[in-house]
N, C-alpha and C positions, 0 to 999 in steps of 0.2 A: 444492513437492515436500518441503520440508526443514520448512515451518510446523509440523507436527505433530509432531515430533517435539522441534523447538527450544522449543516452548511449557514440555514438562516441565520442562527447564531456565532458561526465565525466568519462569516465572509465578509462583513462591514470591517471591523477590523483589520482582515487580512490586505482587506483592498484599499484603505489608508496605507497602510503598512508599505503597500505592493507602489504601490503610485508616489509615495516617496522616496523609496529605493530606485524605482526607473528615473524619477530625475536626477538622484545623483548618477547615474548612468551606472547603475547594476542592473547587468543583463538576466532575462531567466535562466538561458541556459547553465549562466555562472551560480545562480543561487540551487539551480539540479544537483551539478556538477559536487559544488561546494557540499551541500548536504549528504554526498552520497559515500564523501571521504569520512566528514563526520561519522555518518554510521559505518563505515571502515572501522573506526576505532573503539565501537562499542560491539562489532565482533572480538578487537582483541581482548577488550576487557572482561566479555563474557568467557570467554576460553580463558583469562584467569582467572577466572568465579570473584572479580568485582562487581556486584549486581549493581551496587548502588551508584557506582558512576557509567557502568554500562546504561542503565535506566535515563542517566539526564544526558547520555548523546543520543540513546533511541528518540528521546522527545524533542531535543533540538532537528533531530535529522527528517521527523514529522510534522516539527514548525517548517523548515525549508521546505518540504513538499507542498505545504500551506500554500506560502509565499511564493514560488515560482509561475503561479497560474495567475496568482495576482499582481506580478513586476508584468509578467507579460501582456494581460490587458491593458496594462498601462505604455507598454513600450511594442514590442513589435512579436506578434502570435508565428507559430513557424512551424510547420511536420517535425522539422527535428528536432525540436522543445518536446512536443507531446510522444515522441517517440523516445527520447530520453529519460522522460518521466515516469512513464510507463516500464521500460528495460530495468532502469535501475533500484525501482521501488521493488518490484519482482524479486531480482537479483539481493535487495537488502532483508526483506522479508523472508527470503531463504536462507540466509548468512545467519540470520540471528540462531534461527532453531539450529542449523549446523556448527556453528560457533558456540554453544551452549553446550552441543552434545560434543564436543572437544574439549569443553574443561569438566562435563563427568559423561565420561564412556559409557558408564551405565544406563544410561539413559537414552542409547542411541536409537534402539529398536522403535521406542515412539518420536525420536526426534524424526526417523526415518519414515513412519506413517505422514507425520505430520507437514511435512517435506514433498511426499508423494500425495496427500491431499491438495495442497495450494497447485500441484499440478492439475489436477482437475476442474479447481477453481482459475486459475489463472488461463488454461488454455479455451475453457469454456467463453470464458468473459471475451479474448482477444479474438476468436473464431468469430462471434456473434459480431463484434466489432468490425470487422472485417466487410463481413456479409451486409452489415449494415450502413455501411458508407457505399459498396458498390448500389445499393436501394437505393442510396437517399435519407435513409431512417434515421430522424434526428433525436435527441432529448435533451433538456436544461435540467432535470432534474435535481442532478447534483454538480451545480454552474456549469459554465458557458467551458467544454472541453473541449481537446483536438480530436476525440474519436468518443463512441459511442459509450455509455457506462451502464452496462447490466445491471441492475443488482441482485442483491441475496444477502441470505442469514449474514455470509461473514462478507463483508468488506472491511474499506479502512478502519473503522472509527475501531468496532469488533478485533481486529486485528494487535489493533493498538495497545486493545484492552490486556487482550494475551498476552501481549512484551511487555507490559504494568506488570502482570499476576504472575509471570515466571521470572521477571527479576524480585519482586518484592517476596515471594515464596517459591523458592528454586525447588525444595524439597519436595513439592506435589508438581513437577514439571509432568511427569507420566499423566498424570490427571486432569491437568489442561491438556493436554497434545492430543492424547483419546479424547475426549470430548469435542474440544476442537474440530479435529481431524473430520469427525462424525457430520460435523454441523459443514464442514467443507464438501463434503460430498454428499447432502440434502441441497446445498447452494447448487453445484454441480449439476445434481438431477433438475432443477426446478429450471437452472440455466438451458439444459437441451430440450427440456418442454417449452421453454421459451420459443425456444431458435422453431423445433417444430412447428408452432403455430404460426409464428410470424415468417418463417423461408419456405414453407411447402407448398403455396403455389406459386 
């Protein structure tokens, strides 16, 4: 909801940022790569109930997602960059709630809604994606990507906020995840009303 507008505000930085990393010659797919170990390790931290140092590898692992789009403007753009990007930010966003719900079990039942909504979210989004490059269907909205970017209630920035508010107060995790979850599958719905108007004839 918030992506598009948060872009104007980080993307000038980013793209300094990005454009001096590709001259020293870091690749995107190395800064993907590299951030996705990082948040490797704030699943493990989260499964020990370290909130506070899981929280500052979720943010670095959100800075490298930054950065990767902007080395790569600057150096050389590639399907398997944006295919990378896409795979492992999925994959990290699902590690967190299930690596949460490993360091308290109790808590599993909405880590598991919450898990089973980003599927909804996420398979909506890359369907659309899909259909949309075989069209032609472009958007800059939220900068210059390798595949198409729906949006809705929860995207990144939304996302983000969630891994702030269940590291910094673990104890109401149930109560982001329901909620959350909720707002994942209004995204969802608004996503197949999308695709319907736009793929039906």
């Amino acid at each position: 909801m918030f992506d598009a507008r948060l872009r104007k505000v980080i993307d000038p930085p980013l793209d300094r940022a990005g454009r001096h990393l590709a001259r020293l010659g870091v690749t995107a797919n190395g800064v993907t790569v590299a951030g996705f170990l990082v948040g490797c390790g704030a699943w493990a931290l989260l499964a020990l109930e370290s909130y506070g140092w899981a929280l500052a590898l979720i943010l670095l692992n959100r800075l490298a997602d930054g950065l990767d789009g902007a080395v790569a403007r600057h150096g050389r753009v590639s399907d398997l960059g944006g295919y990378l990007d896409i795979v492992l930010d999925f994959l990290f966003y699902s590690g967190v709630i299930f690596f949460f719900a490993v360091g308290r079990p109790e808590e599993a039942l909405a880590a598991a809604f919450l898990i089973f909504s980003f599927i909804g979210t996420g398979a909506s989004f890359l369907a659309f994606a899909t259909l949309a490059a075989k069209r032609g269907v472009t958007t800059a909205a939220r900068g210059k990507k390798s595949i198409y970017y729906l949006g809705g209630l929860t995207e990144g920035t939304e996302t983000i906020g969630l891994f702030v508010a269940i590291c910094l107060f673990p104890d109401l995790f149930a109560w982001f995840a329901w909620l959350f979850g909720a707002l994942c599958w209004l995204t969802t719905g608004v996503r197949i009303y999308s695709a319907v108007e736009t793929f039906k004839h």
